[in-house]
C-alpha positions as CSV (number, residue, x, y, z in Angstrom):
1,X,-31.4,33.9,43.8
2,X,-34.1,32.7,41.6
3,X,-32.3,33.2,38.8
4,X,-29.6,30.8,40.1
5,X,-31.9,28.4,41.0
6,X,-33.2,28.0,37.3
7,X,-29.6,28.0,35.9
8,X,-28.4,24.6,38.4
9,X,-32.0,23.2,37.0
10,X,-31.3,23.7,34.1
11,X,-27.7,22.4,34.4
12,X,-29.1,19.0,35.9
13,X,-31.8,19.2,33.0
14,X,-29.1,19.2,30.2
15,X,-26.5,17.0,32.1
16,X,-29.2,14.4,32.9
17,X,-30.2,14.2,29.2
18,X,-27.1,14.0,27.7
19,X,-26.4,11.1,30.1
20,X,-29.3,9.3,29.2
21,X,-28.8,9.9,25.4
22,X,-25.5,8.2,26.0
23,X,-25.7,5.7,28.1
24,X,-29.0,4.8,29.2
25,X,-30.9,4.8,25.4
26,X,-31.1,1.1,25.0
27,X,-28.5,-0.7,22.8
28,X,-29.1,0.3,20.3
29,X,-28.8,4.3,21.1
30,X,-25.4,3.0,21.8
31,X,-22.5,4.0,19.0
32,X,-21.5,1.1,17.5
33,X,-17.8,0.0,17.6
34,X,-16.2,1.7,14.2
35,X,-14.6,-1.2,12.2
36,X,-11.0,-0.9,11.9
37,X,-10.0,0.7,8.4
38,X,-8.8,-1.6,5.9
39,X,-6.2,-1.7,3.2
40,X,-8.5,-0.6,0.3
41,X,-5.6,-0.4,-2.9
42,X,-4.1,-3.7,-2.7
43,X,-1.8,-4.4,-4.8
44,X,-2.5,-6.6,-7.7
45,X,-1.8,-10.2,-7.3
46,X,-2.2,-12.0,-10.6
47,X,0.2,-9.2,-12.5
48,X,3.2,-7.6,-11.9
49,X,2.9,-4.0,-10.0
50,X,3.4,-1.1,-12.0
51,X,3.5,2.5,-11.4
52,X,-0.1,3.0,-11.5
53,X,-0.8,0.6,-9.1
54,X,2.2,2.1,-6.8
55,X,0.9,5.8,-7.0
56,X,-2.9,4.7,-6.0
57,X,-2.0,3.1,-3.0
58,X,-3.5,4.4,0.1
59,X,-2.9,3.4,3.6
60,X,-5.2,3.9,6.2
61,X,-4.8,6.3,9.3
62,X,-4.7,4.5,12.5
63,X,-4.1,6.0,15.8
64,X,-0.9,6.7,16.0
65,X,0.2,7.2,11.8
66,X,-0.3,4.3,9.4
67,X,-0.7,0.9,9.9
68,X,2.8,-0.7,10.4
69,X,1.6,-4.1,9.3
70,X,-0.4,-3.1,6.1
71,X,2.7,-0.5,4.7
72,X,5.6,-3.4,6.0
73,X,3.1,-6.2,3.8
74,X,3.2,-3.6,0.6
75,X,7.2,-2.6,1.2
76,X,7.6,-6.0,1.0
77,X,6.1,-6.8,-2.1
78,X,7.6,-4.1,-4.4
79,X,11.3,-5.1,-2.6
80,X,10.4,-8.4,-4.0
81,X,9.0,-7.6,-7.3
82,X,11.9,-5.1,-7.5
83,X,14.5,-7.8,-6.4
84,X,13.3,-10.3,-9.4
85,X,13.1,-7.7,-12.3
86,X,16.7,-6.6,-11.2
87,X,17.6,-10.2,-11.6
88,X,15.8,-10.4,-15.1
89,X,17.5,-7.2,-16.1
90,X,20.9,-8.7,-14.9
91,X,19.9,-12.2,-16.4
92,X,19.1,-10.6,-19.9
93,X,22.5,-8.5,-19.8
94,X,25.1,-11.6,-19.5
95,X,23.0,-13.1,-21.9
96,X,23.7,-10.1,-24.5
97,X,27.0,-9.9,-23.4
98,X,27.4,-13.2,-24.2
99,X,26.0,-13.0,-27.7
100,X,27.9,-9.9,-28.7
101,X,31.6,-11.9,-27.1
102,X,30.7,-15.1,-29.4
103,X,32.7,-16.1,-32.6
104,X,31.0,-14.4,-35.2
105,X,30.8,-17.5,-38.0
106,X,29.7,-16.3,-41.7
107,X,28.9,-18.5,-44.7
108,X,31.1,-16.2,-46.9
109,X,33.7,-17.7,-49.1
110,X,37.1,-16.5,-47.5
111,X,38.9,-14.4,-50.3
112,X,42.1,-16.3,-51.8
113,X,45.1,-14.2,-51.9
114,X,47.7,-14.1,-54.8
115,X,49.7,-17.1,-53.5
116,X,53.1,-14.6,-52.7
């Protein structure tokens, strides 16, 4: 019986303690609130975004997965950066298409036959 007695003290001992660490040790015993993580990699915005800067991109772990907001913002950008180099890359073909269909013209002398 005594030995039961000293186990529910101690039980109210460590309960009470743990009770008071948490909640009743001031402000600031209190946990702060964690700040929400961050996108840390951005993506360059003076330059355009290369494969470097693709492959050290991070996204931070929220609750539930990733951050919908921060991977839809960089999906985005590299749709868009990939939409305008497809349009340079199609820009700069007609243009060489166009150059190899045009009249070659040549400053040689045309050769004059025998007159038959």
């Amino acid at each position: 019986m005594l030995m039961f007695l000293f186990l529910v003290v101690a039980l109210a001992v460590v309960v009470t303690a743990v009770t008071l660490a948490v909640v009743g040790g001031g402000e600031s015993a209190v946990l702060p609130e964690a700040a929400p993580e961050q996108l840390q990699d951005l993506l360059p915005l003076d330059r355009p975004v290369g494969r470097d800067d693709v492959e050290s991109l991070r996204f931070p772990v929220a609750a539930r997965g990733y951050r919908m907001s921060d991977v839809d913002d960089a999906l985005a950008r590299l749709g868009a950066e990939l939409a305008e180099r497809d349009a340079r890359i199609t820009h700069l073909e007609s243009a060489l298409a166009g150059a190899q269909a045009a009249p070659r013209i040549t400053m040689d002398k045309p050769v004059e036959g025998n007159g038959q």
